[in-house]
MARSEKOL-937112 format. One record per residue: residue number from 1; x, y, z of N, C-alpha, C in turn. Coordinates in nm, 4 decimals. Example, Ala and Ser with C-alpha at 12.3 -4.5 7.8 and 13.67 -1.06 7.14 Angstrom:
<atoms>
@k=1, n_east=1.3190, n_north=-0.5690, n_up=0.7800, ca_east=1.2300, ca_north=-0.4500, ca_up=0.7800, c_east=1.3200, c_north=-0.3300, c_up=0.7800
@k=2, n_east=1.2850, n_north=-0.2250, n_up=0.7080, ca_east=1.3670, ca_north=-0.1060, ca_up=0.7140, c_east=1.2900, c_north=0.0030, c_up=0.7870
</atoms>
This chain:
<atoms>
@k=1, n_east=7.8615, n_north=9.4617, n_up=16.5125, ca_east=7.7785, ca_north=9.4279, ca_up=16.3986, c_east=7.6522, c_north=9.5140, c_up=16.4022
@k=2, n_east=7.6307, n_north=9.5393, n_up=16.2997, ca_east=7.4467, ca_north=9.6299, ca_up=16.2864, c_east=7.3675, c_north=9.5751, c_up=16.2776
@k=3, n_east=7.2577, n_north=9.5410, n_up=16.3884, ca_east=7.1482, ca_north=9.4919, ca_up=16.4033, c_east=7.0528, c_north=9.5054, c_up=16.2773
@k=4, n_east=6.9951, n_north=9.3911, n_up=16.2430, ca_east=6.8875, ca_north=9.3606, ca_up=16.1474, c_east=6.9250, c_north=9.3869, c_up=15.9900
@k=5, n_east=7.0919, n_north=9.3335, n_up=15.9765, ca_east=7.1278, ca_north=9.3561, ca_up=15.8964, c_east=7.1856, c_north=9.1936, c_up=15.7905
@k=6, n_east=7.1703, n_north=9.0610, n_up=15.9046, ca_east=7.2290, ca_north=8.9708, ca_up=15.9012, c_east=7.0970, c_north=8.8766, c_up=15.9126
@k=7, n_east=7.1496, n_north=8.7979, n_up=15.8338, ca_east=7.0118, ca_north=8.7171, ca_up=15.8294, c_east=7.0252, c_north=8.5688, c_up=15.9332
@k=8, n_east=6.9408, n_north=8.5292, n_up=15.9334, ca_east=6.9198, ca_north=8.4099, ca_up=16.0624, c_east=7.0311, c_north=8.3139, c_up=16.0638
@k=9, n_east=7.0438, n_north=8.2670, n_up=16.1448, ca_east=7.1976, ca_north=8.1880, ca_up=16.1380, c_east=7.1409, c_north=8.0663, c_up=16.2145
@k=10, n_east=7.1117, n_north=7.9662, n_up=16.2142, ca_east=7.0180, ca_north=7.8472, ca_up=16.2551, c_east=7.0332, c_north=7.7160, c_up=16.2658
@k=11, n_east=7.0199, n_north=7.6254, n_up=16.2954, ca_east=7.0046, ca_north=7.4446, ca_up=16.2478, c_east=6.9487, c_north=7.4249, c_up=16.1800
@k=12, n_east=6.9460, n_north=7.4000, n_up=16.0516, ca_east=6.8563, ca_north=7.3307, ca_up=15.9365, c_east=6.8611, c_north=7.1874, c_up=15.9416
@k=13, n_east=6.8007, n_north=7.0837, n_up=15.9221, ca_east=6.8019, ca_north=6.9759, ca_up=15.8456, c_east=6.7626, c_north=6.9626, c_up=15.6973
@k=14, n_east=6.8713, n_north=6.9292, n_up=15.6133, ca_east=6.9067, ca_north=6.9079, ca_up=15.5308, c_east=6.8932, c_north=6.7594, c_up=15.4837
@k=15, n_east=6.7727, n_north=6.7609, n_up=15.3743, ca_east=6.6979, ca_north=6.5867, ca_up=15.3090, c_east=6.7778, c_north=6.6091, c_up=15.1861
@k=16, n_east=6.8448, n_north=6.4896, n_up=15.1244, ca_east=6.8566, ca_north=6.4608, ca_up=14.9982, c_east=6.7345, c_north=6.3846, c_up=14.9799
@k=17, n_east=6.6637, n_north=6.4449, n_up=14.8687, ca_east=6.5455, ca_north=6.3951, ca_up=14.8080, c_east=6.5776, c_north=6.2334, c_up=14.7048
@k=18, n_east=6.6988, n_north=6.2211, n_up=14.6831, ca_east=6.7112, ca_north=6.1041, ca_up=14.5745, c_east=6.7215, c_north=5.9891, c_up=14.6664
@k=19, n_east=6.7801, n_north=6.0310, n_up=14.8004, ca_east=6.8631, ca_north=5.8722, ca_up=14.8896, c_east=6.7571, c_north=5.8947, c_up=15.0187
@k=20, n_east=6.7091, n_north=5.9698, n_up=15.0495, ca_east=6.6256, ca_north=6.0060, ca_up=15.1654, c_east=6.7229, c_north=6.0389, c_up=15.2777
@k=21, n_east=6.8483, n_north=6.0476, n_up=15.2620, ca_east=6.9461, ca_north=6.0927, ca_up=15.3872, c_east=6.9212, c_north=6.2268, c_up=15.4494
@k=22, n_east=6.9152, n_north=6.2327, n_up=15.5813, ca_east=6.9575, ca_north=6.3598, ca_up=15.6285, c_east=7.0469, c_north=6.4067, c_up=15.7257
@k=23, n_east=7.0967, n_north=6.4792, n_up=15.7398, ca_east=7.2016, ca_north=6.5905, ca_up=15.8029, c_east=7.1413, c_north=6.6807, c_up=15.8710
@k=24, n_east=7.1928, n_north=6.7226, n_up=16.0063, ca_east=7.1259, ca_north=6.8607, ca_up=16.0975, c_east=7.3074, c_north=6.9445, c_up=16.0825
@k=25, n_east=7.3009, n_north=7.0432, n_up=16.0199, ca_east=7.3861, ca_north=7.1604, ca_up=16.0514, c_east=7.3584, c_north=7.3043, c_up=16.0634
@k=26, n_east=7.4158, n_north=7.3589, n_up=16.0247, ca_east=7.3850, ca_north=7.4979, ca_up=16.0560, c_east=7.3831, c_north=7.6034, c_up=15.9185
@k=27, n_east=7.3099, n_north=7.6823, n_up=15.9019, ca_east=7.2196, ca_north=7.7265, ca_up=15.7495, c_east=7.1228, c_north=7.8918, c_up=15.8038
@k=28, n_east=7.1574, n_north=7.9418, n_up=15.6775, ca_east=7.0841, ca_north=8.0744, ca_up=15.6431, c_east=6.9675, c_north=8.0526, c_up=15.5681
@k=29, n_east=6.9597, n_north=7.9366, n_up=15.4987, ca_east=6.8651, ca_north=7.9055, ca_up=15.3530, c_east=6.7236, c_north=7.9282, c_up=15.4425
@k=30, n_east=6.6449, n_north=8.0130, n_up=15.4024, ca_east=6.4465, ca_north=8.0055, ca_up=15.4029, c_east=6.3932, c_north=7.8981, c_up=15.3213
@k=31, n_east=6.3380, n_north=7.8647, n_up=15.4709, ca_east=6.2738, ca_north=7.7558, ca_up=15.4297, c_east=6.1234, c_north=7.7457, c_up=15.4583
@k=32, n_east=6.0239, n_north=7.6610, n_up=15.4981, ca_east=5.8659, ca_north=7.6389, ca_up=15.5034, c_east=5.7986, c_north=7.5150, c_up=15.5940
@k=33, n_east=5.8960, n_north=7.4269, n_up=15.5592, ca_east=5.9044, ca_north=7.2785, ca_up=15.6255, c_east=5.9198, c_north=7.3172, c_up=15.7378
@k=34, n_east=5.9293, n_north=7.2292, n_up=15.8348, ca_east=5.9882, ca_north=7.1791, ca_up=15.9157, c_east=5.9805, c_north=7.0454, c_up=15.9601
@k=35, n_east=6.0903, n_north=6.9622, n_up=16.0631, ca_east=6.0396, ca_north=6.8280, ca_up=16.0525, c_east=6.1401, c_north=6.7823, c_up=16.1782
@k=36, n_east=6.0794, n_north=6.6945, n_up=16.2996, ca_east=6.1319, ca_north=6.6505, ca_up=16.4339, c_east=6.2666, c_north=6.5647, c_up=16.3795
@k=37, n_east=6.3290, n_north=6.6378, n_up=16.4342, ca_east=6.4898, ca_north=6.5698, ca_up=16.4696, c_east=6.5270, c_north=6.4674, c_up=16.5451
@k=38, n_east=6.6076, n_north=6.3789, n_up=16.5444, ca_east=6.6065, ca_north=6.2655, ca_up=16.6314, c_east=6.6418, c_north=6.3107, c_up=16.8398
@k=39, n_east=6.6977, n_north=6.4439, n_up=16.8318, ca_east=6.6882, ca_north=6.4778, ca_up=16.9619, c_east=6.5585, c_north=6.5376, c_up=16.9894
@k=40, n_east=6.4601, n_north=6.5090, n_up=16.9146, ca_east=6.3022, ca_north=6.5826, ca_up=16.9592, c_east=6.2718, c_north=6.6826, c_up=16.9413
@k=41, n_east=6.3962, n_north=6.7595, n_up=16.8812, ca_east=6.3510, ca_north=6.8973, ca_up=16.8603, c_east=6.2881, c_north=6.9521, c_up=16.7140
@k=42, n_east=6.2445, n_north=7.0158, n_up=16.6961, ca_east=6.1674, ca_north=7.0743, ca_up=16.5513, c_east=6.2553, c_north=7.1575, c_up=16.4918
@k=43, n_east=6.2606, n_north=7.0995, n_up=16.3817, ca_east=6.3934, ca_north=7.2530, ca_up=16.2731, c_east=6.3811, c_north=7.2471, c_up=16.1960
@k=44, n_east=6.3774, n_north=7.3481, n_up=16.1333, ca_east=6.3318, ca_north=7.3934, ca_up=15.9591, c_east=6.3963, c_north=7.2402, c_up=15.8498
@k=45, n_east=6.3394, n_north=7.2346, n_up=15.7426, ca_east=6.3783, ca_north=7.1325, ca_up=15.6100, c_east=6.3932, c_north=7.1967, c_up=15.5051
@k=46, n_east=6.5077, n_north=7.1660, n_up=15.4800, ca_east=6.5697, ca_north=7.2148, ca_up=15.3411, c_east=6.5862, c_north=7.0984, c_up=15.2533
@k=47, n_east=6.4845, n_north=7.1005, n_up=15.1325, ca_east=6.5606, ca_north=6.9284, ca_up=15.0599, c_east=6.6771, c_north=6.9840, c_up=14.8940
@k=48, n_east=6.7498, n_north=6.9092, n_up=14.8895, ca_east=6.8071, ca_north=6.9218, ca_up=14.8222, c_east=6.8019, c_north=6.7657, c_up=14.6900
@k=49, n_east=6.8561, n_north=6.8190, n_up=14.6041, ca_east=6.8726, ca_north=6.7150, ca_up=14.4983, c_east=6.9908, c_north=6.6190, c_up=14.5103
@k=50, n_east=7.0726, n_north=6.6996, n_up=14.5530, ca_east=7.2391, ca_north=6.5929, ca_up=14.5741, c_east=7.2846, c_north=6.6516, c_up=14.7047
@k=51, n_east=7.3468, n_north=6.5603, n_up=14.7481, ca_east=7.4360, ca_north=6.5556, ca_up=14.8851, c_east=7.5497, c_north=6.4946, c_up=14.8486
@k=52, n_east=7.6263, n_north=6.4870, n_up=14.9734, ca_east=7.7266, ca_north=6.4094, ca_up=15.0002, c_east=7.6953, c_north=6.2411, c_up=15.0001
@k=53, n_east=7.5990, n_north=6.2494, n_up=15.0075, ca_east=7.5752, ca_north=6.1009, ca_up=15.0478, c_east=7.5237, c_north=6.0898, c_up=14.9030
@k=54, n_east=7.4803, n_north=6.1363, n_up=14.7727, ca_east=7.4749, ca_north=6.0500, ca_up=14.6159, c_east=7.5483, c_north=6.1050, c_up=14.5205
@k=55, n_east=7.6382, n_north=6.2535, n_up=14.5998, ca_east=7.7177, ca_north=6.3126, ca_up=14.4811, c_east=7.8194, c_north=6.1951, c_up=14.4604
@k=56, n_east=7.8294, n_north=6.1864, n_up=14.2653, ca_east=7.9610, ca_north=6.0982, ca_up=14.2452, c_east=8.0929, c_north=6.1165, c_up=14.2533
@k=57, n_east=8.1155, n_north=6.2136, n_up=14.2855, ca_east=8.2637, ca_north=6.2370, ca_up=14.3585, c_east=8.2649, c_north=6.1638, c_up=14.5313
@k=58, n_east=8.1773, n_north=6.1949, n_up=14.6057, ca_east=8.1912, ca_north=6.1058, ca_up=14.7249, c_east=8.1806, c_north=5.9567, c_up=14.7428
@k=59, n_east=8.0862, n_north=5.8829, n_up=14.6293, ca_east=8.0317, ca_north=5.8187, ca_up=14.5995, c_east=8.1205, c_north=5.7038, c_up=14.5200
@k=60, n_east=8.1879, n_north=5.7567, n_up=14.4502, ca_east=8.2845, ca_north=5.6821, ca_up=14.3650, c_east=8.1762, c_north=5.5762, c_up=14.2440
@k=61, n_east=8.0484, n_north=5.6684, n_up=14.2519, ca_east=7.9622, ca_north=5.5925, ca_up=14.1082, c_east=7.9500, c_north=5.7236, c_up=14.0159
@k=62, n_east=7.9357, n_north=5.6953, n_up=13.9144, ca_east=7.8747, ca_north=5.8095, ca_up=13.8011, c_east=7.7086, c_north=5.7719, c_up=13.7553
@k=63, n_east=7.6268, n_north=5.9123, n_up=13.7971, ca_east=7.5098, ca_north=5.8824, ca_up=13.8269, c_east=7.4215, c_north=5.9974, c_up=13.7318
@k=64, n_east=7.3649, n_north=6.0077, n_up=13.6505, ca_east=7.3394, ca_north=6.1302, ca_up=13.6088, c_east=7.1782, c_north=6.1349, c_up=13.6627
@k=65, n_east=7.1775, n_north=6.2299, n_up=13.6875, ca_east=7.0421, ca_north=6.2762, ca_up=13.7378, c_east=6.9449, c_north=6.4282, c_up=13.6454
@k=66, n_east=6.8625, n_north=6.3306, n_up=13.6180, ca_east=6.7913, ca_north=6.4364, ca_up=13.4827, c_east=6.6513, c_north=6.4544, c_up=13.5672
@k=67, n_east=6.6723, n_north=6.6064, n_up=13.5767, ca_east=6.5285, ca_north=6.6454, ca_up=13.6698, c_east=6.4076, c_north=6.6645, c_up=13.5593
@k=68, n_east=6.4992, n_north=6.7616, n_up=13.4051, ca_east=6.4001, ca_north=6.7822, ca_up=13.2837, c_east=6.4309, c_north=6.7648, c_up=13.1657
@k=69, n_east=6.4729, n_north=6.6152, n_up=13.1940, ca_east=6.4906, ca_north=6.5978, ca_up=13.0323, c_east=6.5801, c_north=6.6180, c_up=12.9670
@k=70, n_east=6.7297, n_north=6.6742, n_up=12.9983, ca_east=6.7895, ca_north=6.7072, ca_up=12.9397, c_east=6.9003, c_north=6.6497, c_up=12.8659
@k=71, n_east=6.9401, n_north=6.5187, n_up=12.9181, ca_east=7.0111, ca_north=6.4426, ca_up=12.8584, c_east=6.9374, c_north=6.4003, c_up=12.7269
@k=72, n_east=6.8479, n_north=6.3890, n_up=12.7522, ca_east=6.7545, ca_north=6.3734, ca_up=12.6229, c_east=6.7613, c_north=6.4007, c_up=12.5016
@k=73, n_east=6.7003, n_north=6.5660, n_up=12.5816, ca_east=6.7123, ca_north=6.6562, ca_up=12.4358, c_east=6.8420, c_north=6.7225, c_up=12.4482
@k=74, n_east=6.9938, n_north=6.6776, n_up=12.4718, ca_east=7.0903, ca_north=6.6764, ca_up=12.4272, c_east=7.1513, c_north=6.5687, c_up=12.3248
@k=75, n_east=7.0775, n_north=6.4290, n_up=12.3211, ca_east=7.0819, ca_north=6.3094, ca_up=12.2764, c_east=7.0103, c_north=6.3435, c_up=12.1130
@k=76, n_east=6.9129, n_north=6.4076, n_up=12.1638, ca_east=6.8501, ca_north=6.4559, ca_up=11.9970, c_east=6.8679, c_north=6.5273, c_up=11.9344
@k=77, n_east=6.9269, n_north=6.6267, n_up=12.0022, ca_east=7.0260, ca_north=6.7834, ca_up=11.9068, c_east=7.0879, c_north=6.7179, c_up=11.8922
@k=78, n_east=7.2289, n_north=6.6678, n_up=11.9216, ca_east=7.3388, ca_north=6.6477, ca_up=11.9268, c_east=7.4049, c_north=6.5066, c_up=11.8596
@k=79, n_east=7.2781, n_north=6.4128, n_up=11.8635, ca_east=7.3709, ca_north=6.2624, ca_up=11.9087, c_east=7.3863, c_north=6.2020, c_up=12.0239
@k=80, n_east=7.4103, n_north=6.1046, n_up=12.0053, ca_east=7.4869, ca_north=5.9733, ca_up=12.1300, c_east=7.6002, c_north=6.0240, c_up=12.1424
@k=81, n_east=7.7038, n_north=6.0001, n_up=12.2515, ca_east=7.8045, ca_north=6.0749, ca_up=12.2706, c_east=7.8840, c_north=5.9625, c_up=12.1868
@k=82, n_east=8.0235, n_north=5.9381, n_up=12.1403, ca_east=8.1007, ca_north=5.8371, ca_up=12.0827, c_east=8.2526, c_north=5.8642, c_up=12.1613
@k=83, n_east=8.3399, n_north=5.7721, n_up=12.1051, ca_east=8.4971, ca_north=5.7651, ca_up=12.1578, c_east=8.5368, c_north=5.8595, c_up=12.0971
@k=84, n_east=8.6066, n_north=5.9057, n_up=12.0980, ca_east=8.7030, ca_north=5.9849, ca_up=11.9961, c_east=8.8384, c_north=5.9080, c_up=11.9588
@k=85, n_east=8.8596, n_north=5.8949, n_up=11.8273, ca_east=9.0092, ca_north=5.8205, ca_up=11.7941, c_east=9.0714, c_north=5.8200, c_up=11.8866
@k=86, n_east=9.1347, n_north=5.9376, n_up=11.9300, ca_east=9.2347, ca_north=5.9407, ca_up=12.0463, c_east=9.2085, c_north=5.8412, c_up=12.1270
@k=87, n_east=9.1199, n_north=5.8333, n_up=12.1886, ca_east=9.0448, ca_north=5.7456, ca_up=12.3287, c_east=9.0719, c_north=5.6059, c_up=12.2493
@k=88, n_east=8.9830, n_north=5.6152, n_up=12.0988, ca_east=8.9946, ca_north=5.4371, ca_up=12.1199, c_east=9.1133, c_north=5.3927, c_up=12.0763
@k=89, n_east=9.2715, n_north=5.5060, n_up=12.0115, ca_east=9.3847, ca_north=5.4200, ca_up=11.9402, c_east=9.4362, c_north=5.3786, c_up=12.1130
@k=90, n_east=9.3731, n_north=5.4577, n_up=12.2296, ca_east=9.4988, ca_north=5.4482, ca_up=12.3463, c_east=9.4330, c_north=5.3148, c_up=12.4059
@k=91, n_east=9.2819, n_north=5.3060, n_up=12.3645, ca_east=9.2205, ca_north=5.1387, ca_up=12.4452, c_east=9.2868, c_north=5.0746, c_up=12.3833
@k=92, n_east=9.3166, n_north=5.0576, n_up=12.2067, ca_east=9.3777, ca_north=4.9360, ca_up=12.1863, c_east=9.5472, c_north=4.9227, c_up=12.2152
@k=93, n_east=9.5851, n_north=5.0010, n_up=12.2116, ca_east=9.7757, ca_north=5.0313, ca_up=12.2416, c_east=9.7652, c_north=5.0647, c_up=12.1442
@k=94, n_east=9.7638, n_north=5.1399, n_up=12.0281, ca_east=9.7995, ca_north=5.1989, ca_up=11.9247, c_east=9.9387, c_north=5.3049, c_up=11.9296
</atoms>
């Protein structure tokens, strides 16, 4: 391999900012933080918005998470979302 060509290869801890969970693995991401690990040691913080621990695929909830507004002002361009025939002839047995 060519020296000073590869970037840091490290332990991060990894915060989901919505659930407060964290994870220690291993990460390239630059970071600024840092923050004591439960083995005492100090390692960079990376926070993130979703994890494993509130994404709704792991989760088995549907959760929408609006950082700016955007469901919003999709709600006001657009509308409320509705059924579509299809959807509601198959709720009733049609």
């Amino acid at each position: 391999m060519k020296p000073g060509i590869h970037p840091n290869y490290r332990y991060v801890v990894f915060q989901d900012t919505s659930s407060g969970d964290t994870f220690l693995t291993r990460s390239t991401i630059e970071t600024h933080e840092t923050v004591t690990w439960e083995d005492g040691n100090e390692y960079p913080l990376a926070k993130v918005e979703i994890s494993a621990f509130t994404h709704p695929f792991f989760t088995g909830q549907m959760k929408i998470v609006d950082t700016a507004g955007r469901v919003e002002r999709f709600e006001r361009r657009y509308g409320k979302r509705r059924k579509s025939s299809k959807a509601t002839a198959a709720d009733t047995g049609e």
